[in-house]
BAKEVO-283144 format. One record per residue: residue number from 1; residue in three letters; x negated, y, z of N, C-alpha, C in turn. Coordinates in steps of 0.001 Angstrom, whole numbers, plus 524288, in hexadecimal, padded with zeros to 5 digits. Atoms other than C-alpha are relative to their C-alpha. Example, Ala and Ser with C-alpha at 12.3 -4.5 7.8 and 13.67 -1.06 7.14 Angstrom:
num, residu, n.xx, n.yy, n.zz, ca.xx, ca.yy, ca.zz, c.xx, c.yy, c.zz
1, ALA, 7FC86, 7FB5A, 80000, 7CFF4, 7EE6C, 81E78, 7FC7C, 804B0, 80000
2, SER, 80334, 7FB5A, 7FFC4, 7CA9A, 7FBDC, 81BE4, 80302, 80442, 802DA
***
This chain:
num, residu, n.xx, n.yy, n.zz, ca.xx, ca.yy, ca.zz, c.xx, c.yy, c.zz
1, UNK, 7FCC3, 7FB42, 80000, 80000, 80000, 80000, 7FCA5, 804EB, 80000
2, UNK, 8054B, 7FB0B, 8001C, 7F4AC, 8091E, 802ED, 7FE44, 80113, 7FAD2
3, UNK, 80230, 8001F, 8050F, 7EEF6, 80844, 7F5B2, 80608, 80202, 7FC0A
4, UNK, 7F973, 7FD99, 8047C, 7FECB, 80B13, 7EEB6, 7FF55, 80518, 80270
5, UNK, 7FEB6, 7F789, 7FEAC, 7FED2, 81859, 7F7A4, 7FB14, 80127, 7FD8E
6, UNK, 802B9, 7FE1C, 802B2, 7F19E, 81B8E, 7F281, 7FF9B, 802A8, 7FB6F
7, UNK, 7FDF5, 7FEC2, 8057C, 7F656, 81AD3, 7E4E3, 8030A, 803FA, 8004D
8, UNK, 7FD20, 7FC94, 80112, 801F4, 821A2, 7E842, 7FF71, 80661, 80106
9, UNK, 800A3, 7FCDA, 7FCD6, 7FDBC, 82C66, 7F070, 7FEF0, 8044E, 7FCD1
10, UNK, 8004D, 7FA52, 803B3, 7F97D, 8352D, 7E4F4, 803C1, 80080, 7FD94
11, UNK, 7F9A6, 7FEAB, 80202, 80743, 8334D, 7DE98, 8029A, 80417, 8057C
12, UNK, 7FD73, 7FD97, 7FCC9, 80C77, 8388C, 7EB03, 7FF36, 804F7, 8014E
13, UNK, 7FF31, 7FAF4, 7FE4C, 80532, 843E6, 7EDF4, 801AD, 80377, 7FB74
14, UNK, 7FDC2, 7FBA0, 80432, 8062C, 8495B, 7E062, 806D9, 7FFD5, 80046
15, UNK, 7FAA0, 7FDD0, 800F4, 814C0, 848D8, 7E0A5, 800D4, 802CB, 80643
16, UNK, 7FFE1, 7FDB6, 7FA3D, 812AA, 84DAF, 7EF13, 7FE0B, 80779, 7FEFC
17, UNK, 8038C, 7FB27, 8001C, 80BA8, 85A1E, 7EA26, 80306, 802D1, 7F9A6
18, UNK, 7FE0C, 7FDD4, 803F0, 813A4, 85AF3, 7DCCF, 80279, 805C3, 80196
19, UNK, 7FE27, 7FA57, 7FFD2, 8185B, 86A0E, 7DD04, 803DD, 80322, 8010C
20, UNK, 7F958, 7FFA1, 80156, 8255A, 86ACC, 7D861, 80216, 7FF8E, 8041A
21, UNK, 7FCD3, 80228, 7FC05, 82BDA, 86400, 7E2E8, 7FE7B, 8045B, 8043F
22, UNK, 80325, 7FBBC, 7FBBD, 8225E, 86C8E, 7EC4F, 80280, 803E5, 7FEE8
23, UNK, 7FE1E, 7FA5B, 800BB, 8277A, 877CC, 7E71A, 80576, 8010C, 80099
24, UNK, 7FC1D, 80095, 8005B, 83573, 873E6, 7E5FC, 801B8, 7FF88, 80610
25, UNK, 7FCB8, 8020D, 7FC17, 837A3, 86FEE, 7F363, 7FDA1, 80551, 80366
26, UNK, 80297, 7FB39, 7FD59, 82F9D, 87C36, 7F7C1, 804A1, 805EF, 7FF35
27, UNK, 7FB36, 7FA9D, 8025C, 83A9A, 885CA, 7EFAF, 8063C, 7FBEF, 80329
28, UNK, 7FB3F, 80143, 7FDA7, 84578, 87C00, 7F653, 8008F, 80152, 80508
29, UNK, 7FFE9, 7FD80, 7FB11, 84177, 87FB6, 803BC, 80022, 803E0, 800BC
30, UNK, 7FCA0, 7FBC3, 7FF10, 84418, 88D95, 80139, 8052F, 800F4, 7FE05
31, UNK, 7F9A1, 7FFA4, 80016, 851F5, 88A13, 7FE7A, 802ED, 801F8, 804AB
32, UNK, 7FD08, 800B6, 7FB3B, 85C4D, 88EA7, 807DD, 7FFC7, 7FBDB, 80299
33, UNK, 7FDF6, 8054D, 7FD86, 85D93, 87F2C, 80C1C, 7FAD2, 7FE2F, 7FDE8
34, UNK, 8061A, 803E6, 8031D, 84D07, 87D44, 80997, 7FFB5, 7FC47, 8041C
35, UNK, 8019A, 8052C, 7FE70, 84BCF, 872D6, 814B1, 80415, 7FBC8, 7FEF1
36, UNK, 7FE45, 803C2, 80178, 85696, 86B57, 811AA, 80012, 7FF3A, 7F958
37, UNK, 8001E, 800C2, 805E3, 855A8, 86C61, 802FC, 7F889, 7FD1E, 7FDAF
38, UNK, 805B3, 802C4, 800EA, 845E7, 868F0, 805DB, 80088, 7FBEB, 80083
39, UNK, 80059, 80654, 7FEB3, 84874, 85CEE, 80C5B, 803A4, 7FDD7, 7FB8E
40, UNK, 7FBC2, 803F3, 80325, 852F1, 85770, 8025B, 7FC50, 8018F, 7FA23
41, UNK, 802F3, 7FF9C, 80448, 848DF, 85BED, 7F6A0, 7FCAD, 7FC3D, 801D7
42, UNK, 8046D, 80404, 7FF70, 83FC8, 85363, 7FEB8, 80016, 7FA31, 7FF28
43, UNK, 7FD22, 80428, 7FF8A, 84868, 848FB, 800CD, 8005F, 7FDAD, 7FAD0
44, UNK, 800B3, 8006F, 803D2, 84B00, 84966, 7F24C, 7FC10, 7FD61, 7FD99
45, UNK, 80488, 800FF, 8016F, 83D6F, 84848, 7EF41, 7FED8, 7F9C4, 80106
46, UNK, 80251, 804C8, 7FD37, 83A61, 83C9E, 7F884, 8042E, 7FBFE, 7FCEC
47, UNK, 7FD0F, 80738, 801FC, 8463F, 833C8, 7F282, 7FEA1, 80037, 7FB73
48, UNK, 8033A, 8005A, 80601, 83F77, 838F8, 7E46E, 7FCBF, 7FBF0, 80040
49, UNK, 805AD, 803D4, 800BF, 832C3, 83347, 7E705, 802C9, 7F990, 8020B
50, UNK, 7FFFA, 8042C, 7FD65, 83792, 827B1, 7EEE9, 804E0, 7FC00, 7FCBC
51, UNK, 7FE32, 80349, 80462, 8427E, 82339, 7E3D4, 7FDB7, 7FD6A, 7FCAD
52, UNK, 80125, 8014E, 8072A, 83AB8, 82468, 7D777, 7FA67, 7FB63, 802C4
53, UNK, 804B7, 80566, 7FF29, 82EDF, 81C22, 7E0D2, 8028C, 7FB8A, 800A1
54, UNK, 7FDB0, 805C0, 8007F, 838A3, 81227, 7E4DB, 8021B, 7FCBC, 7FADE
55, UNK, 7FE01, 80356, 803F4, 83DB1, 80F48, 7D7B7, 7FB59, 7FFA6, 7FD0C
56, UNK, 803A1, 8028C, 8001C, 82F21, 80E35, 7D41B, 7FDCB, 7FC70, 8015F
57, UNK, 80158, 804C4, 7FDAA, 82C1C, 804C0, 7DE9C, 803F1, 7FB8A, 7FD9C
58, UNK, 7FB5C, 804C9, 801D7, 83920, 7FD36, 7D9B0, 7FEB0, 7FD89, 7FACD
59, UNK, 800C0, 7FF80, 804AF, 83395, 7FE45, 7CC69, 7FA85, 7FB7A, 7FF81
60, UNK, 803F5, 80050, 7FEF6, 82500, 7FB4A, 7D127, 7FFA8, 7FC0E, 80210
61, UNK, 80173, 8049E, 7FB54, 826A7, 7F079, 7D855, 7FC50, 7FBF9, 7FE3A
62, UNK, 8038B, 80299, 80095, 81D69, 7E6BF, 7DB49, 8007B, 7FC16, 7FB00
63, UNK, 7FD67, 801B1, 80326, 8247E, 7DD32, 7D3AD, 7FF15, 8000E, 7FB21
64, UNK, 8017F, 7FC58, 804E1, 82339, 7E409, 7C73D, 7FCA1, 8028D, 7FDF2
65, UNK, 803BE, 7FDA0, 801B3, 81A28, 7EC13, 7C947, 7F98D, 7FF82, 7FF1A
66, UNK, 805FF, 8031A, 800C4, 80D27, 7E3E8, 7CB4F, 7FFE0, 7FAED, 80192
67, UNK, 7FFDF, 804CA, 7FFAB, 80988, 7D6B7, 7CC53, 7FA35, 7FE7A, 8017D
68, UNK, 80527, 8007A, 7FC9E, 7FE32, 7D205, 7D4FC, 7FCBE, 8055D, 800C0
69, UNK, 80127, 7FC6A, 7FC0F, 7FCBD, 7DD8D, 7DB9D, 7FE6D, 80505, 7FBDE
70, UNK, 8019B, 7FCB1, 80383, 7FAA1, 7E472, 7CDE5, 805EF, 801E6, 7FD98
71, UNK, 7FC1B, 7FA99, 801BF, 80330, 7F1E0, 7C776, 80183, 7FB9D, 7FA5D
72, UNK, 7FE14, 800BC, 80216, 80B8E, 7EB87, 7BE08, 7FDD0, 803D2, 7F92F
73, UNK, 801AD, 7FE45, 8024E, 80790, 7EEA2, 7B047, 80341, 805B8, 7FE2B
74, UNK, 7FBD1, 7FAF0, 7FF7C, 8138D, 7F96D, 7AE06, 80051, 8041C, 8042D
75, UNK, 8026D, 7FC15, 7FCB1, 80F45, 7FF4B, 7BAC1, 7FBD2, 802F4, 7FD18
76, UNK, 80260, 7FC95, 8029B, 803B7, 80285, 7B3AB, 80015, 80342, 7FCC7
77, UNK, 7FDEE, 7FCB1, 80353, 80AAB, 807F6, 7A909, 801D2, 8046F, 801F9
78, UNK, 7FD26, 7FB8C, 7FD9E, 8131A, 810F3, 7B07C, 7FB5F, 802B7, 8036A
79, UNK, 803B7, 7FB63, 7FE57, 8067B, 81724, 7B76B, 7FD13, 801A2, 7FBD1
80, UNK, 802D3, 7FC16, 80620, 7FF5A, 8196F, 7A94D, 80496, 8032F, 7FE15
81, UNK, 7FCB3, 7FC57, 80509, 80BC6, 82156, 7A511, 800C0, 802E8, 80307
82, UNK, 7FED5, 7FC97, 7FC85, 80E11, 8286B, 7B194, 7FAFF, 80222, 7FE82
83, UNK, 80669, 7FC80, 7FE30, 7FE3B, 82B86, 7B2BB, 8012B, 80438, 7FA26
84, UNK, 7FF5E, 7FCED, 8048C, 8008F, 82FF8, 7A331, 801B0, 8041C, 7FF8C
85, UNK, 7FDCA, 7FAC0, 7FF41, 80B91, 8388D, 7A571, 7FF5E, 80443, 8045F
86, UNK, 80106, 7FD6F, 7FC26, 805F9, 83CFA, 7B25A, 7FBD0, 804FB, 7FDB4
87, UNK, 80615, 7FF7A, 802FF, 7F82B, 841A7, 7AA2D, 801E1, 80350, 7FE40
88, UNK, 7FFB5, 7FE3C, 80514, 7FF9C, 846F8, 79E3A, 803C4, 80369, 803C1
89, UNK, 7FD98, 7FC16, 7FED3, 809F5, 84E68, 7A63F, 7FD4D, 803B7, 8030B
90, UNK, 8028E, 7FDF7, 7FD08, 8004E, 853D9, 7AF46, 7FACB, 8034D, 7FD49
91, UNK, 80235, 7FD83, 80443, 7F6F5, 85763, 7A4D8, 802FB, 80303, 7FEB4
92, UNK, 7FC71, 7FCAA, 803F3, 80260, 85DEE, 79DB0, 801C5, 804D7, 80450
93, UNK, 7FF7B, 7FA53, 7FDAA, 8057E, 866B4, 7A95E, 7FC61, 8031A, 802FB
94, UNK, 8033F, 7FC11, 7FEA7, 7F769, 86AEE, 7ACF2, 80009, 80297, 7FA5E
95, UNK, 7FF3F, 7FE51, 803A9, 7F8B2, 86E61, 79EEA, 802B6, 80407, 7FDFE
96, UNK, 7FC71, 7FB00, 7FF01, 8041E, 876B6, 7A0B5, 800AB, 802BB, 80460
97, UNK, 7FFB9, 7FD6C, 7FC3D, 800D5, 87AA6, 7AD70, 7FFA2, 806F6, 7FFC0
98, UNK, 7FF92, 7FB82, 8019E, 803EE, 88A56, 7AF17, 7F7F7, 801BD, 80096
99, UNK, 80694, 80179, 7FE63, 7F47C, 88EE7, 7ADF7, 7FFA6, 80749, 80526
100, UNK, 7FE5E, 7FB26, 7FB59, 7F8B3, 89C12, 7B846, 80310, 7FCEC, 80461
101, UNK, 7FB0A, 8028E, 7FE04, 7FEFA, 8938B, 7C452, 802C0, 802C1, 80047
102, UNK, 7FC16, 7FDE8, 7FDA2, 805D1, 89F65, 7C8B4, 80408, 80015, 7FC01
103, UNK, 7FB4A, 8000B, 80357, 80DB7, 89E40, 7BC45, 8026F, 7F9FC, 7FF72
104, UNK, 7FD1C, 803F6, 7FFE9, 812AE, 89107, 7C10F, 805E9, 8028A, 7FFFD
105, UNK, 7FA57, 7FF13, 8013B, 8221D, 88FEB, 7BCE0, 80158, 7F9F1, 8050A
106, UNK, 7FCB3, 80529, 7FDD1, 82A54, 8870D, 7C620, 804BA, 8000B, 7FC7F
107, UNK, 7FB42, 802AA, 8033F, 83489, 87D70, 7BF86, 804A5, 805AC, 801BA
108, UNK, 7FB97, 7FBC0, 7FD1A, 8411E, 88629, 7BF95, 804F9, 7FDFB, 80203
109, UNK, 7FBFE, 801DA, 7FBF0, 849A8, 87BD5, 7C664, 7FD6B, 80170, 80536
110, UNK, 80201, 800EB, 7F9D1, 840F0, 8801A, 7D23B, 80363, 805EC, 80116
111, UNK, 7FD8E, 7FA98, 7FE27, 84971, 88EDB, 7D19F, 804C4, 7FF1F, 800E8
112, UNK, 7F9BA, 8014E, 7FE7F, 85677, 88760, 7D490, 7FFCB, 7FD67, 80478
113, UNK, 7FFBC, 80290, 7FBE0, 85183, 8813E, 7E020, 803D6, 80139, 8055F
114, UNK, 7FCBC, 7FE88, 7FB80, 85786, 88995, 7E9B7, 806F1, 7FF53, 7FFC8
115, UNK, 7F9CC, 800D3, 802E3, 8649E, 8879F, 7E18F, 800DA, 7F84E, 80361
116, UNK, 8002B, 8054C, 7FE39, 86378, 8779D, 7E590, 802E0, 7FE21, 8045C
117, UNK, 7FE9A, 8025B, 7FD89, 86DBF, 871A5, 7EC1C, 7FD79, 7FAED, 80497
118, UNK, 80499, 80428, 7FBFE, 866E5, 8672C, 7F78A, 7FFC5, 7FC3C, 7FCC8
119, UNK, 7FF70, 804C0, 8024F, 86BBC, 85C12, 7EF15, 7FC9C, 80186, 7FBE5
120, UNK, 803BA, 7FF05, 80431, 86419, 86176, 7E389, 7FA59, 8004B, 80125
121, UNK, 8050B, 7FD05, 7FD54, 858C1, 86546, 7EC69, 7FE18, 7F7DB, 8002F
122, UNK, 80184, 80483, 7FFE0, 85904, 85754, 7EEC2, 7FF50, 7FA54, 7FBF4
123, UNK, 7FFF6, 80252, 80463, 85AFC, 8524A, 7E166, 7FA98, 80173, 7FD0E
124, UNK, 803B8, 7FDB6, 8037B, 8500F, 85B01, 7DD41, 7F929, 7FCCB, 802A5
125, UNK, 8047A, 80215, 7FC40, 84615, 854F6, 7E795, 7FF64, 7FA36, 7FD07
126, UNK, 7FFD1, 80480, 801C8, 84A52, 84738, 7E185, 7FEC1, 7FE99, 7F9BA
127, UNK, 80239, 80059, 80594, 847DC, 84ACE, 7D335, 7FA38, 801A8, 7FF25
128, UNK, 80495, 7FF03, 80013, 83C63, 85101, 7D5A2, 7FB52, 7FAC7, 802B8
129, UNK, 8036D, 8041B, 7FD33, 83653, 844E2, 7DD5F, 7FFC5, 7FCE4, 7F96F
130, UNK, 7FF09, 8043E, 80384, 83BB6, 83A5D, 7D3F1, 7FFDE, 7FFDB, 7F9E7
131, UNK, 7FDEA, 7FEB6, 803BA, 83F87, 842E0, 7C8A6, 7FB76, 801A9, 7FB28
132, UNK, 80373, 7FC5C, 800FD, 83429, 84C66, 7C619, 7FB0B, 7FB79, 7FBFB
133, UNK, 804F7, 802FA, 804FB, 82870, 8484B, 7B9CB, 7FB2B, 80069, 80238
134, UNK, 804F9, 80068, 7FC44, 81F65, 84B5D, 7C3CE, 7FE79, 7FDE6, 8044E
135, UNK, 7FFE0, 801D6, 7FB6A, 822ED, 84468, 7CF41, 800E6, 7FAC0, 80183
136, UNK, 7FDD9, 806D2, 801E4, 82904, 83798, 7C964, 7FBE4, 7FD7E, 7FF6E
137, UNK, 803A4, 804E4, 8006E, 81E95, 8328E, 7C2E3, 7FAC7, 7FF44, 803BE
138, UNK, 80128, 800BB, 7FAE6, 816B2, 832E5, 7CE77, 80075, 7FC5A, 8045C
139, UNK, 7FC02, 80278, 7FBB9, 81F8C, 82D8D, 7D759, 80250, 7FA2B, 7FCE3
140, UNK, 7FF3C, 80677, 8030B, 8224B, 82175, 7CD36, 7FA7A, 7FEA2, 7FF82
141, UNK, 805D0, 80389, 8006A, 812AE, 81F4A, 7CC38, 7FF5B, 7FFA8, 8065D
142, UNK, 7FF8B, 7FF15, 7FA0F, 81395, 81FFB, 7DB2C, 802AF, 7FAB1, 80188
143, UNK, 7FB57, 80420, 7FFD4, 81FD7, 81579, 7DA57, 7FBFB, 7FAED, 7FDFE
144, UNK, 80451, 80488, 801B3, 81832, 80CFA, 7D180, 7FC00, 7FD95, 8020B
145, UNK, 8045B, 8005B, 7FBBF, 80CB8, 80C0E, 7D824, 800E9, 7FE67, 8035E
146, UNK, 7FF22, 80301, 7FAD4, 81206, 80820, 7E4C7, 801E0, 7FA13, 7FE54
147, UNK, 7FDE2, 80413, 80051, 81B4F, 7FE22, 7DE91, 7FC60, 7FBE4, 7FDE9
148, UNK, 804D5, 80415, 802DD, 80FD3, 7F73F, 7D517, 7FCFC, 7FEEC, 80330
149, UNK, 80256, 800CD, 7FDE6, 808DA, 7F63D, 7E100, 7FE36, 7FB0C, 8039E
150, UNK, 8004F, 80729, 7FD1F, 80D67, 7E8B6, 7E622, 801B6, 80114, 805A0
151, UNK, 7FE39, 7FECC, 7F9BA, 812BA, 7EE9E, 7F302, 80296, 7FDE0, 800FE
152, UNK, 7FAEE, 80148, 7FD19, 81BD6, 7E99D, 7FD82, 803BF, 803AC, 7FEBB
153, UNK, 7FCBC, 7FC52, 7FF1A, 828AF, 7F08B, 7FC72, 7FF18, 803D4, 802CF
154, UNK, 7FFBF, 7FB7F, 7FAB3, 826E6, 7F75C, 8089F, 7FD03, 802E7, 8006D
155, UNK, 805AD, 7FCC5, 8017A, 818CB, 7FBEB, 8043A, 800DB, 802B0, 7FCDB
156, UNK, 7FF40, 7FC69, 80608, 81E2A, 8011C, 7F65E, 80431, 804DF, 80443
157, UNK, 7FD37, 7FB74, 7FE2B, 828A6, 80956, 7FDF5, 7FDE8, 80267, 803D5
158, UNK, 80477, 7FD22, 7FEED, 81EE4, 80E1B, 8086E, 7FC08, 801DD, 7FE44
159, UNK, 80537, 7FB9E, 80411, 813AB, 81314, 7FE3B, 80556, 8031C, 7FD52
160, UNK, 7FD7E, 7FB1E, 80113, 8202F, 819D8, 7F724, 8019C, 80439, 801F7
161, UNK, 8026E, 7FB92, 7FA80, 82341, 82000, 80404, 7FD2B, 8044F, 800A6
162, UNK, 8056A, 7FEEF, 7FEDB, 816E2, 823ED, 80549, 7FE3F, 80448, 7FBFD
163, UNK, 800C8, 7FC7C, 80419, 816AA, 828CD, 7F746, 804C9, 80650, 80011
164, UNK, 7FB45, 7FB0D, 7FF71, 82407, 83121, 7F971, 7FF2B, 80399, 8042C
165, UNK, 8010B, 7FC58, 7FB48, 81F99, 83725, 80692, 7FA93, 80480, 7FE62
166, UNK, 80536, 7FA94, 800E7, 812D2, 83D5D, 80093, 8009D, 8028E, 7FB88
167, UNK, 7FC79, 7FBD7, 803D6, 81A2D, 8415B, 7F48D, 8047D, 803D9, 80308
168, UNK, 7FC60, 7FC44, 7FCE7, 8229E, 848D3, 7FC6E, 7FBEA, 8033F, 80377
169, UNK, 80482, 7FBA2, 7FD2A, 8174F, 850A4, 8046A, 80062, 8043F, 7FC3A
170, UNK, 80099, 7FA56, 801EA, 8187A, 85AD3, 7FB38, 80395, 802D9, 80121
171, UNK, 7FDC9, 7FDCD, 7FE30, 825D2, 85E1C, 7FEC5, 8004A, 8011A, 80610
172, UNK, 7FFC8, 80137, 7F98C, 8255D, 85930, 80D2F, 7FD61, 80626, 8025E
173, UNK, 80409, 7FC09, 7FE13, 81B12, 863E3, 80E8D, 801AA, 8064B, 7FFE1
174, UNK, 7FC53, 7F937, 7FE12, 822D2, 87188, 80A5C, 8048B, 80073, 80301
175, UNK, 7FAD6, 800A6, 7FB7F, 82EED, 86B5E, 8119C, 7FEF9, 800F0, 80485
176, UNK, 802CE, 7FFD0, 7FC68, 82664, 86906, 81D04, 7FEA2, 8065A, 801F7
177, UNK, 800D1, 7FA5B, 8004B, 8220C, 87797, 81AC6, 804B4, 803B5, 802EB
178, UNK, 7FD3F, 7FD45, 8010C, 82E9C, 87C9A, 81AA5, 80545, 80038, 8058C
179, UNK, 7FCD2, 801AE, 7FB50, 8351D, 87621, 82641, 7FCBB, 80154, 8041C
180, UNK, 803D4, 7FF6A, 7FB35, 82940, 877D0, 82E6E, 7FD80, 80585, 800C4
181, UNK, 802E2, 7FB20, 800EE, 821A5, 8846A, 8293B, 80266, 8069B, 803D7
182, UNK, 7FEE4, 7FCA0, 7FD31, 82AA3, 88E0B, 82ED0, 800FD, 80646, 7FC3C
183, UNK, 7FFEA, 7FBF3, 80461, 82A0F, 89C2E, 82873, 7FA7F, 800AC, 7FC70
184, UNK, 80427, 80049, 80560, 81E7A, 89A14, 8212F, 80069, 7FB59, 7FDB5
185, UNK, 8009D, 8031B, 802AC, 822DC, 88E47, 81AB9, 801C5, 80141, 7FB91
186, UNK, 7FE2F, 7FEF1, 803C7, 8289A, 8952D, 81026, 7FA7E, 8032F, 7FC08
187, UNK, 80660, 7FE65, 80495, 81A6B, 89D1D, 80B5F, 7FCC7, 7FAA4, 800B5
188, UNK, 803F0, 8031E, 800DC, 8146D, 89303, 80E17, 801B0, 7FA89, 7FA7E
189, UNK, 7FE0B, 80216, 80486, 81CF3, 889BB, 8033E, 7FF7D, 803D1, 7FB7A
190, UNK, 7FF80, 7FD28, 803FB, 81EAB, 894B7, 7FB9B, 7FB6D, 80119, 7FCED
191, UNK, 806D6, 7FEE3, 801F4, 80EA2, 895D9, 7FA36, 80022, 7F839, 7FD25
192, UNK, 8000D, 804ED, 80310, 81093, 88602, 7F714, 803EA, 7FE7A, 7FA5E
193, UNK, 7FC4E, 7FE65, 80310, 81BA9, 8882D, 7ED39, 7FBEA, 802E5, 7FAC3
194, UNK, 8011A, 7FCE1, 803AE, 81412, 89252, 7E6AA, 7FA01, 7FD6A, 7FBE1
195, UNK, 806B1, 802DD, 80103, 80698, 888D1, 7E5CA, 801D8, 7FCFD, 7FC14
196, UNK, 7FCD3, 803A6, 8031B, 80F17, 87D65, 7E089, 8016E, 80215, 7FACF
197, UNK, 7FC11, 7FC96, 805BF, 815FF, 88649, 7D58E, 7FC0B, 800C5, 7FDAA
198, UNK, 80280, 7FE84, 804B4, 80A2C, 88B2C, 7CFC9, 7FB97, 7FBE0, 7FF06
199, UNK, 8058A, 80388, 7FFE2, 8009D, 87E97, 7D15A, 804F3, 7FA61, 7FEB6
200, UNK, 7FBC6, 803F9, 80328, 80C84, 87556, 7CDB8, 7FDA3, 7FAE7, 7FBA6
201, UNK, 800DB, 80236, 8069D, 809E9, 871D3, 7BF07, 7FA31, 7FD11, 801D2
202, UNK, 80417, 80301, 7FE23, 7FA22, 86EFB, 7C361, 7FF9F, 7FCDD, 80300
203, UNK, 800D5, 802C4, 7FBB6, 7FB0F, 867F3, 7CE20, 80252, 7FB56, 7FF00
204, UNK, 7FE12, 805A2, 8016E, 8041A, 85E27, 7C8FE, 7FD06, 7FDEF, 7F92B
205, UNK, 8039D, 7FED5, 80378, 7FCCD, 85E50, 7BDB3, 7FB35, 7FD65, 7FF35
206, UNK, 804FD, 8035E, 7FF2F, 7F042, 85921, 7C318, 7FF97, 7FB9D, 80387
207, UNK, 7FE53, 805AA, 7FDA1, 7F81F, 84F83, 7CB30, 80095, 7FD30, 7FDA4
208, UNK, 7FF03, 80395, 8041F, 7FDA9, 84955, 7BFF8, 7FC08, 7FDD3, 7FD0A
209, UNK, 80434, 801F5, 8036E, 7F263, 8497A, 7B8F4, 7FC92, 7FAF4, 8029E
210, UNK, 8024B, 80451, 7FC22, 7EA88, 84284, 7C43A, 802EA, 7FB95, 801B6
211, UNK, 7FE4E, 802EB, 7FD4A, 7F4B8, 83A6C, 7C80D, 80125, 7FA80, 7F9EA
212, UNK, 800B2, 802A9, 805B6, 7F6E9, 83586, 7B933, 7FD28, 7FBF8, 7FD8B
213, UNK, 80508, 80528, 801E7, 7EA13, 8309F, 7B77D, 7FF1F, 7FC14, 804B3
214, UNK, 7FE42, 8034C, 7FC79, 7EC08, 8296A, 7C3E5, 8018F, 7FA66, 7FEDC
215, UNK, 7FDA0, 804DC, 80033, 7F698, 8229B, 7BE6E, 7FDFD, 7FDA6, 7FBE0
216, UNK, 80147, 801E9, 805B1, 7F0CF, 82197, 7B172, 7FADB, 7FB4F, 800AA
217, UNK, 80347, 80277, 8006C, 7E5ED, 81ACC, 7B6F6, 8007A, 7FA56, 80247
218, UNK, 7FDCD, 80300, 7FDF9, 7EEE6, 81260, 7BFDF, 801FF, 7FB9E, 7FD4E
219, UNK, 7FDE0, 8026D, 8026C, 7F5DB, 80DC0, 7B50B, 7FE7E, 7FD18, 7FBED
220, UNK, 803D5, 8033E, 80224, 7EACD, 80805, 7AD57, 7FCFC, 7FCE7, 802B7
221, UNK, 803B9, 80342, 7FAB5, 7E518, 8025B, 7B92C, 803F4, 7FB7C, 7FEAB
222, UNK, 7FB91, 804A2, 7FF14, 7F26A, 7FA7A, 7B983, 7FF1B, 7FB97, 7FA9F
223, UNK, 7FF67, 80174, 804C6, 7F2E6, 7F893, 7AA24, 7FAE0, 7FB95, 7FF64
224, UNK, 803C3, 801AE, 8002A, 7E63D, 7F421, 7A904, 7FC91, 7FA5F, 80298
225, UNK, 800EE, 80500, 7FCA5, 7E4A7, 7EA7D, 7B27C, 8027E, 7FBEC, 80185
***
């Protein structure tokens, strides 16, 4: 089991440190209703990641997925096409990254946030975990990985755990802020808000890229052998 969190642990923080979400749940807590609309964006989040991994592990299973203690040959496949599109999308947006950050643009569903019913607040937490092109395939090479691993049941759903609790540190942490901080928890997000927005595009950028060749190299390890 030690050796599956290893693997996973860099899937986790990058979707732990992805931006968006950071930023999103940072503009939901200055809603009229920001702690309860934080926690149910969080909540959101956590049954994101922890769906799209379980129906990976369901997918992944030992069963299927390897045979004497080895990644099934279609495991390997599915990490050469993730690492691919991880590479090529991540390439493509240091490519279009703005080259002034301060002229970062946020998405413009992030100027209706305060508009967001709770149920939406909490729909939006769940698409963005599960939903999002940056967060999915991640969180399915994350899934994979545990399940091709030959685990006990009880081991595959404790390393996913494991994987969903440190993907969530990115929000845990301005919530945390925001409930605890007091009257400076609002400059003090608002200085994290403003970092996120204009370092966005790079940062995920050179995650993907790194995390890409990861898989790309994962998935010839499998193929190959």
């Amino acid at each position: 089991m030690g050796a599956v969190l290893g693997d996973v642990l860099g899937f986790a923080a990058a979707v732990a440190v992805s931006p968006l979400p950071i930023i999103a749940v940072i503009l939901i807590l200055a809603t009229p209703r920001g702690p309860l609309n934080g926690v149910l964006f969080t909540l959101g989040w956590i049954l994101g990641l922890s769906a799209l991994g379980a129906v990976m592990l369901a997918i992944a299973s030992p069963a299927s997925a390897s045979a004497n203690s080895h990644p099934a040959t279609w495991v390997g496949a599915l990490k050469l096409a993730l690492g691919l599109f991880l590479v090529l999308f991540g390439a493509r947006k240091w490519h279009r990254r703005p080259k002034d950050p301060s002229q970062a643009q946020l998405p413009k569903w992030m100027s209706a946030i305060d508009r967001l019913t709770p149920v939406k607040i909490f729909a939006l937490g769940l698409a963005l975990a599960a939903l999002n092109a940056k967060n999915a395939p991640l969180t399915i090479a994350a899934g994979a990985t545990i399940g091709s691993a030959g685990l006990p049941v009880a081991q595959q759903v404790a390393s996913l755990a494991v994987f969903v609790l440190i993907a969530t540190l990115g929000l845990l942490a301005p919530l945390g802020v925001f409930l605890l901080g007091g009257e400076r928890a609002r400059a003090t997000l608002g200085n994290w808000k403003d970092w996120a927005a204009q370092h966005n595009v790079a940062v995920m950028a050179v995650l993907f890229f790194v995390l890409g060749l990861k898989l790309l190299g994962d998935g010839i390890s499998v193929l190959v052998s």
